[in-house]
TIVOLO-397389 format. One record per residue (C-alpha): residue in one letter; x negated, z, y negated. Coordinates in steps of 0.5 Angstrom, whole numbers, plus 2048, in hexadecimal, padded with zeros to 3 digits. Layout:
aXZY/...
//
This chain:
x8327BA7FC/x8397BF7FD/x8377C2803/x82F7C3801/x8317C67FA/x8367CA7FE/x8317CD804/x82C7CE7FD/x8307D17FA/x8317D57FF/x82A7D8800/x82A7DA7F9/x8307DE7FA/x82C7E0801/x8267E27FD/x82B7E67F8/x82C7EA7FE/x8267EB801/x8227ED7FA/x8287F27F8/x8277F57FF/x81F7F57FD/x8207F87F7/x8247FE7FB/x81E7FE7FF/x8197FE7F9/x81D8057F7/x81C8087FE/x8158067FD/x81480A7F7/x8178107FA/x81380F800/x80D80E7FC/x80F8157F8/x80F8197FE/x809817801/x8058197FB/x80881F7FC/x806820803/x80081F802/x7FF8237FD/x801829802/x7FE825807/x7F8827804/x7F982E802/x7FB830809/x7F682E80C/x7F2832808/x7F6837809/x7F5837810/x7EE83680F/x7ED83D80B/x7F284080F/x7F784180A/x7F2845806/x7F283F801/x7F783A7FD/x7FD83D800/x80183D7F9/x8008367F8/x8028347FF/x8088377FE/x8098337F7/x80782D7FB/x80C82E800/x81282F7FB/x8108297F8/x8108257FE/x817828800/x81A8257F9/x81681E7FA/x81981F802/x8218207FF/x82181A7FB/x81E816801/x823819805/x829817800/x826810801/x82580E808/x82C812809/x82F80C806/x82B80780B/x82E80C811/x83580C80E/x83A806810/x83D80280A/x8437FE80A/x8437FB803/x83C7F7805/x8387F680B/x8347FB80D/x82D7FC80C/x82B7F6808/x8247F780B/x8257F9811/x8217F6818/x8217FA81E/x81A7FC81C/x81B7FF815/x820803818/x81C80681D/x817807818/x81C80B814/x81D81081A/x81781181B/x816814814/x81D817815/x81A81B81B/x81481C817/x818820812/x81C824816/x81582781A/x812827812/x81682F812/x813831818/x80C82F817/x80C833811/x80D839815/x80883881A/x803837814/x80683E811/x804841817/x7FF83E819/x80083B81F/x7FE83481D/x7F683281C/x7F482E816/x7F382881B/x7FB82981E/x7FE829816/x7F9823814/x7FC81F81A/x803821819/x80381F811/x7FF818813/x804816818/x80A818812/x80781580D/x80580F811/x80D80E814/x80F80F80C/x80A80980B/x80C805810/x81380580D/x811802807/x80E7FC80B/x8127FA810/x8177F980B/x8127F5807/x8127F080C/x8187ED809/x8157EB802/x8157E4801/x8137E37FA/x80D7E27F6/x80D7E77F1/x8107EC7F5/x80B7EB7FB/x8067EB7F6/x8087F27F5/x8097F47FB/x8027F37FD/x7FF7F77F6/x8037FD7F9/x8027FD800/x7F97FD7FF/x7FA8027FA/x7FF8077FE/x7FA805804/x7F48077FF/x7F780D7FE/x7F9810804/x7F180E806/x7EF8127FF/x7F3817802/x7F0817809/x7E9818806/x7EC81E801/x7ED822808/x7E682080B/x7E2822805/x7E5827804/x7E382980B/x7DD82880B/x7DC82B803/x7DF832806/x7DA83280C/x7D5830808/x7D282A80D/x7D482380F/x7D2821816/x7D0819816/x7D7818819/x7DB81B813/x7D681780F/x7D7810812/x7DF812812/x7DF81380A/x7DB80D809/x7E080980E/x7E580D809/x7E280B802/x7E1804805/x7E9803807/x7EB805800/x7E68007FD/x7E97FB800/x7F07FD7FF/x7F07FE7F8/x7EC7F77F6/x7F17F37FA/x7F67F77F6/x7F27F57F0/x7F17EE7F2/x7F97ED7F2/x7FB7F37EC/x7FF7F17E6/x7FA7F17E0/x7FD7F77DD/x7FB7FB7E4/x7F57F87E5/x7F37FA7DF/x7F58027E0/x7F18027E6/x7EB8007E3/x7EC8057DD/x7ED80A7E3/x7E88087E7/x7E380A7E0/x7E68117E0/x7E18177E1/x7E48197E8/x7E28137EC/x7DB8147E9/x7DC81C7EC/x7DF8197F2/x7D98147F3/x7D481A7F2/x7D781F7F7/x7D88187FC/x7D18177FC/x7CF81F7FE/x7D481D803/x7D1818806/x7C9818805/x7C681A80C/x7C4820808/x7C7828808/x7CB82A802/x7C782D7FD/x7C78357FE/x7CB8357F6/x7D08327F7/x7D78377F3/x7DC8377F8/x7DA82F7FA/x7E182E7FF/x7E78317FA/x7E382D7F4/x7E38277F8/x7EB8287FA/x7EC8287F3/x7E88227F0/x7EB81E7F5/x7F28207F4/x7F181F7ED/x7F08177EF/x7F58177F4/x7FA81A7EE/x7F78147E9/x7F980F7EF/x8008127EF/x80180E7E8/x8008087EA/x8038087F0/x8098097EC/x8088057E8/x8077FF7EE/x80F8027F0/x8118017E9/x80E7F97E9/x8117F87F1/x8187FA7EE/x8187F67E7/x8157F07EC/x81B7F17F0/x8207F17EA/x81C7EC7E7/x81D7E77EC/x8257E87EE/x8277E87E6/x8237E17E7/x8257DE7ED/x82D7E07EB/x82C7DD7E4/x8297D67E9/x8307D67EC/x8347D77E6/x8307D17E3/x8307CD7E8/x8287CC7E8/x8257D07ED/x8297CD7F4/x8267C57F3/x81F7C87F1/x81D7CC7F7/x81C7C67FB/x8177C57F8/x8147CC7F9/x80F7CE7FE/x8107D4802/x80A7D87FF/x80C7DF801/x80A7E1807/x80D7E780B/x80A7ED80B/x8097F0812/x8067F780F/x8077FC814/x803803813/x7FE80280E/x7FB7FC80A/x7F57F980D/x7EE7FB80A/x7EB7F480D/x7E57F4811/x7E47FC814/x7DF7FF81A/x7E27FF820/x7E0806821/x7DC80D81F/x7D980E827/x7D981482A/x7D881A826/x7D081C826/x7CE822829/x7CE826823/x7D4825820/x7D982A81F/x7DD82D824/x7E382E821/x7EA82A822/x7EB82881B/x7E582581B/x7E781F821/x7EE81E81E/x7EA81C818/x7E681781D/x7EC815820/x7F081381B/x7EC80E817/x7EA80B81F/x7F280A81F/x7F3808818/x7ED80381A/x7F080181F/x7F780081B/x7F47FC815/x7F17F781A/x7F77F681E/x7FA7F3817/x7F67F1813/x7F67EA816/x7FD7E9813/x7FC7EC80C/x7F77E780B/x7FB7E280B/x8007E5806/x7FA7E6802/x7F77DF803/x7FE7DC801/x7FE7E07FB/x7F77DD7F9/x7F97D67FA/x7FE7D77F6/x7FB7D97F0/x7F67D37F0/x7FC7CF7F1/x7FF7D27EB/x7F97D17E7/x7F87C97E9/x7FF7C97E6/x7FD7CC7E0/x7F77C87E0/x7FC7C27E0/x8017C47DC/x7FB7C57D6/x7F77BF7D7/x7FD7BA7D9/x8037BD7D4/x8077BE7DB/x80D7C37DC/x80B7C87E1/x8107C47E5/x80D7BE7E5/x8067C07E5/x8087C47ED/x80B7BD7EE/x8057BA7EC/x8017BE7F1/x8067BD7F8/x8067B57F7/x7FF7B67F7/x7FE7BA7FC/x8037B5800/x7FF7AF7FE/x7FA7B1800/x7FB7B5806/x7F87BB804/x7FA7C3803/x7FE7C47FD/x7F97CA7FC/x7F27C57FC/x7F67C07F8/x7F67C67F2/x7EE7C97F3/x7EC7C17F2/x7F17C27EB/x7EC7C87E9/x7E67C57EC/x7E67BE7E8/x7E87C27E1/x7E37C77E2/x7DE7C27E3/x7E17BD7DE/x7E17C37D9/x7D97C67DB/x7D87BF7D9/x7DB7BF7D3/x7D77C57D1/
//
């Protein structure tokens, strides 16, 4: 028994290590996530910039920009520290080969940031080139914050994790469909190409924020709900459906492109809240959990009882973007009408590379997800016991496992037989 409670003890204190090296990573999400805010608000008034010809949004791209360099210098200082070796504890706490080479590629990224700016100021960039150029920025920047992801391990924490991945994936699609629209809004037409990309667009999104909901805290879920009643989803609904109808815009729409460009922005801006607010739970849970698991050792509970844990938390091996489930293979060939212009195709070709992305990796993150659901309907089944039989929680997971051992059956269909015997007994008592 001395040599487990040494080897457990030891876990504990590994888990110590691996949760202070996570909550070091929750804070270069933060960062991350500010920046890439900032690059999407430039992002969209440079192509609108380059889409008029530097006739508008010239004042705001350069307010954009400044904003995006004071987001970039705090980003920088944080991942200078990941590029520095230190002797007073091992080095990157976090790092495998794949993350490091996932933070060169945003540091490349950065350096080129100067010299994109000044082709957009001369104008040497299309629209279609600056649009390219911030996506694959911002999709190294967020692939960072997966990579890093893959060594989150508890419960709570993953639970977290998969709330802020789908949001910042439905925003960065919310962003994409701000570019598209306001395409087509400025051009006053929407070929059926660009229809059925904001309509791959707008779907994604849906499916990115209802898994967000499925698994939000309720204080969260409850925030989203009361955004979602907010007038500027109904403005963005009216303008999606003239968007999308197989009809020509109406002739009297006033400025239809920029009014769509700001109603848009006035939703992402609204999702920037909770997105921060998401990092603020992420870093909490992170906190949360290493003052327990240091409170476990110092009372000597937490060792023995991990025996009887199960490993619930399945690694996140998020890559690029979180996966919006089932999507079209692709948009076909452009029709014989479609607008000649380069920008145009980017746009196609975009979502058909971020179909084909989304994909590759839903597969894995639906185990992540199918994890976490079997574990609120074992929670539950504990619940149920611990109430109906006066158990602890403890003894009611116990409870559960010998059951399930009895009986050869998985844990997770020994706890739905525990909710589905009371509420039948309970349907009948009504």
């Amino acid at each position: 028994m001395e040599a487990i409670d040494r080897l457990l003890r030891a876990a504990k204190i590994s888990e110590i290590e691996q949760l202070a090296g996570l909550a070091e990573t929750a804070a270069v999400v933060g960062d991350i996530s500010r920046f890439v805010h900032a690059l999407q608000r430039e992002r969209g008034a440079s192509s609108i910039y380059l889409g008029s010809r530097g006739r508008r949004f010239a004042t705001q791209r350069r307010q954009r920009i400044a904003d995006s360099r004071q987001a970039e210098t705090t980003l920088r200082q944080r991942l200078e520290e990941w590029a520095t070796p230190q002797t007073d504890r091992a080095p990157h706490r976090l790092a495998n080969t794949r993350l490091l080479i996932r933070v060169a590629a945003v540091w490349h990224g950065l350096d080129a940031l100067p010299g994109i700016r000044l082709e957009i100021d001369a104008h040497r960039l299309t629209a279609d080139d600056a649009v390219r150029l911030f996506n694959r920025l911002i999709s190294n920047l967020l692939s960072v914050i997966f990579e890093a992801a893959d060594t989150a391990g508890d419960i709570e924490i993953t639970r977290v994790l998969v709330c802020l991945f789908h949001f910042i994936q439905g925003k960065e699609l919310a962003g994409q469909e701000r570019a598209c629209g306001a395409f087509g809004f400025t051009l006053g037409a929407f070929d059926e190409a660009h229809r059925q990309t904001l309509r791959q667009l707008i779907d994604a999104q849906q499916r990115c924020f209802e898994t967000f909901a499925e698994f939000a805290s309720a204080d969260l879920a409850s925030r989203w709900r009361r955004e979602l009643d907010q007038p500027v989803h109904g403005a963005i609904d009216r303008l999606r459906e003239l968007a999308t109808q197989e009809t020509p815009l109406p002739g009297d729409l006033d400025d239809p492109g920029e009014q769509w460009f700001a109603i848009a922005t006035q939703r992402i801006d609204a999702m920037k809240g909770i997105e921060d607010r998401l990092v603020e739970e992420l870093q909490h849970s992170c906190r949360e959990r290493i003052v327990q698991t240091e409170r476990d050792i110092e009372n000597g509970s937490g060792p023995q009882e991990a025996l009887n844990g199960e490993p619930w938390a399945a690694p996140l091996n998020l890559l690029l973007e979180v996966p919006a489930s089932d999507q079209a293979a692709g948009l076909g060939a452009l029709t014989a009408n479609t607008m000649d212009s380069r920008f145009s195709r980017s746009l196609i070709d975009l979502v058909q590379l971020q179909n084909a992305r989304l994909q590759q990796i839903s597969d894995e993150l639906e185990t992540t997800r199918r994890t976490l659901r079997d574990r609120k309907r074992i929670d539950r089944a504990k619940g149920l016991l611990m109430t109906h039989r006066q158990l602890s929680e403890d003894e009611a997971y116990r409870l559960l496992r010998k059951t399930a051992m009895d009986q050869s059956k998985p844990l997770i269909e020994v706890a739905q037989n525990v909710i589905d015997l009371v509420e039948m007994l309970s349907s009948k008592r009504l």
